[in-house]
C-alpha positions in Angstrom: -14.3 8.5 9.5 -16.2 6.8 11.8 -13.2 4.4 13.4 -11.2 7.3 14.7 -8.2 5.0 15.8 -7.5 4.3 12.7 -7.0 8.2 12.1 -3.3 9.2 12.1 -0.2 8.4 10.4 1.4 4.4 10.4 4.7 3.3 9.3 5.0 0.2 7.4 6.8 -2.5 8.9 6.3 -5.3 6.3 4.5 -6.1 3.2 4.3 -9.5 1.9 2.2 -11.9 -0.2 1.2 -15.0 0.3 0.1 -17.9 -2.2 -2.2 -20.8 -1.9 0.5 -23.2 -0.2 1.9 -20.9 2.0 4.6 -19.4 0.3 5.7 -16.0 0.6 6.9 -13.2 -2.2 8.4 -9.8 -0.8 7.4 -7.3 -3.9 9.4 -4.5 -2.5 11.8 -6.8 -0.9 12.4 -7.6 2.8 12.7 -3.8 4.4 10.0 -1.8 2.1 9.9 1.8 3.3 6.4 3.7 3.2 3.2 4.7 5.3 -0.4 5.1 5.3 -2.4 8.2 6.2 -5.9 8.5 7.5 -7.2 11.7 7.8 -10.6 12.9 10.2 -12.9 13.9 7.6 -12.2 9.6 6.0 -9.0 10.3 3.3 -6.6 7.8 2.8 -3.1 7.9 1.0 -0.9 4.6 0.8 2.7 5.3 -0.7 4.7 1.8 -0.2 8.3 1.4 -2.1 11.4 -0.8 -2.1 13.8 0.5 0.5 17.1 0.1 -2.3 15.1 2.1 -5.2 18.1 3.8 -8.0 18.3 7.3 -8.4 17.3 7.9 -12.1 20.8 9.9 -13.6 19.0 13.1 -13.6 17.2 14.8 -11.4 13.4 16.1 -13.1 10.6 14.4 -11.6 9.0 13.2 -15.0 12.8 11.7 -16.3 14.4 9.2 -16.3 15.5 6.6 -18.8 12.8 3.5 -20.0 15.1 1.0 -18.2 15.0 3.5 -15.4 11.5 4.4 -15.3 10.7 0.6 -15.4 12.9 0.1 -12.1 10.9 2.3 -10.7 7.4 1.4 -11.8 8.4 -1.9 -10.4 9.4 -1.0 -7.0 6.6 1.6 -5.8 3.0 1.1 -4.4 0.7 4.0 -4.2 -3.2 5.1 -4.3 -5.7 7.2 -2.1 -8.9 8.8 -2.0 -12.4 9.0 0.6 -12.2 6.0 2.9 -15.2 4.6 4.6 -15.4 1.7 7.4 -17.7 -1.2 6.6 -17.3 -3.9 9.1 -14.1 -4.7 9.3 -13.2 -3.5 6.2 -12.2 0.0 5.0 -12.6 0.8 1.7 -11.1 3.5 -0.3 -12.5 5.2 -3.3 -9.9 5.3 -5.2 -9.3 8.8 -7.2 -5.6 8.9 -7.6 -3.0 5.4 -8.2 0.1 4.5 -9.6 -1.5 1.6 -11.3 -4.2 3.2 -13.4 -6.9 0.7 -13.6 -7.4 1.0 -9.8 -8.2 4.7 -10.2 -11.9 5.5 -10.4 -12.9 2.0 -8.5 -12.4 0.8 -4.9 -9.7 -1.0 -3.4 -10.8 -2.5 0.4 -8.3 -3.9 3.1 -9.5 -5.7 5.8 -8.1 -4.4 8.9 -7.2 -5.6 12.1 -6.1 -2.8 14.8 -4.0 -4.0 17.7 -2.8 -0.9 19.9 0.0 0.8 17.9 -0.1 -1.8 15.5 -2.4 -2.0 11.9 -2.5 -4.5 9.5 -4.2 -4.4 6.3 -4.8 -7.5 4.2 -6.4 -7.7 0.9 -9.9 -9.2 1.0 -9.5 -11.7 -2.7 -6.6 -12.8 -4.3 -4.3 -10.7 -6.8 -3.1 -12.0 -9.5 0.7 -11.3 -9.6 3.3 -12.7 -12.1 0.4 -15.7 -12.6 0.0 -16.3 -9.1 -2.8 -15.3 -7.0 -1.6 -14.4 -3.9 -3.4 -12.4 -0.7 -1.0 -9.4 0.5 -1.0 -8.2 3.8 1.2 -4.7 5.0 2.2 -4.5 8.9 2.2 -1.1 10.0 3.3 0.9 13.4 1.8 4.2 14.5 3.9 6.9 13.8 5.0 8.4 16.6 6.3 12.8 16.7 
């Protein structure tokens, strides 16, 4: 990693996006729970989710109803792999994501680092819902 303050566990704070007129969409609502992890040797694991997710009825890992599993689908956030710094851009090589077209591609973040604060922001527009929007996630260092 070769911008070792970014290396370390952050919180997330907020995550919003943001459409051409200024208007803002909360896709895990208001208070979204999750972090971000950068490791030494250049990992990076995002896991972001809605802070009022529903337990599914039972309690296996893989069950959950349709309606159930789609509630959940719809309220989580999550890839990782080998990051690298370029500019002021990190970019992740993405070999593990919730959403499976990202896997096997890259996903980059601008980032701007303000002492124990990190924000991410995506570089183009995503397409959500028929909107392009630019997301950006606010995130606090951890602290033990």
């Amino acid at each position: 990693m070769s911008d070792v303050s970014l290396v370390g566990a952050w919180r997330l704070e907020s995550f919003v996006f943001t459409d051409q007129d200024g208007g803002t969409y909360f896709p895990l609502g208001e208070t979204p729970k999750g972090a971000v992890l950068i490791t030494p040797d250049g990992h990076l694991s995002l896991s972001f989710m809605a802070a009022d997710r529903s337990p599914y009825r039972d309690d296996h890992v893989l069950g959950g109803n349709e309606a159930e599993r789609t509630a959940a689908a719809t309220s989580y956030v999550s890839f990782g792999g080998p990051c690298r710094i370029e500019g002021d851009e990190v970019v992740v090589e993405v070999e593990h994501a919730f959403h499976p077209n990202w896997a096997g591609g890259a996903q980059r973040r601008k980032f701007v680092l303000d002492g124990d604060r990190l924000t991410l922001s995506t570089t183009k527009t995503l397409t959500v819902g028929g909107r392009e929007l630019m997301g950006q996630a606010v995130l606090r260092r951890a602290v033990t």
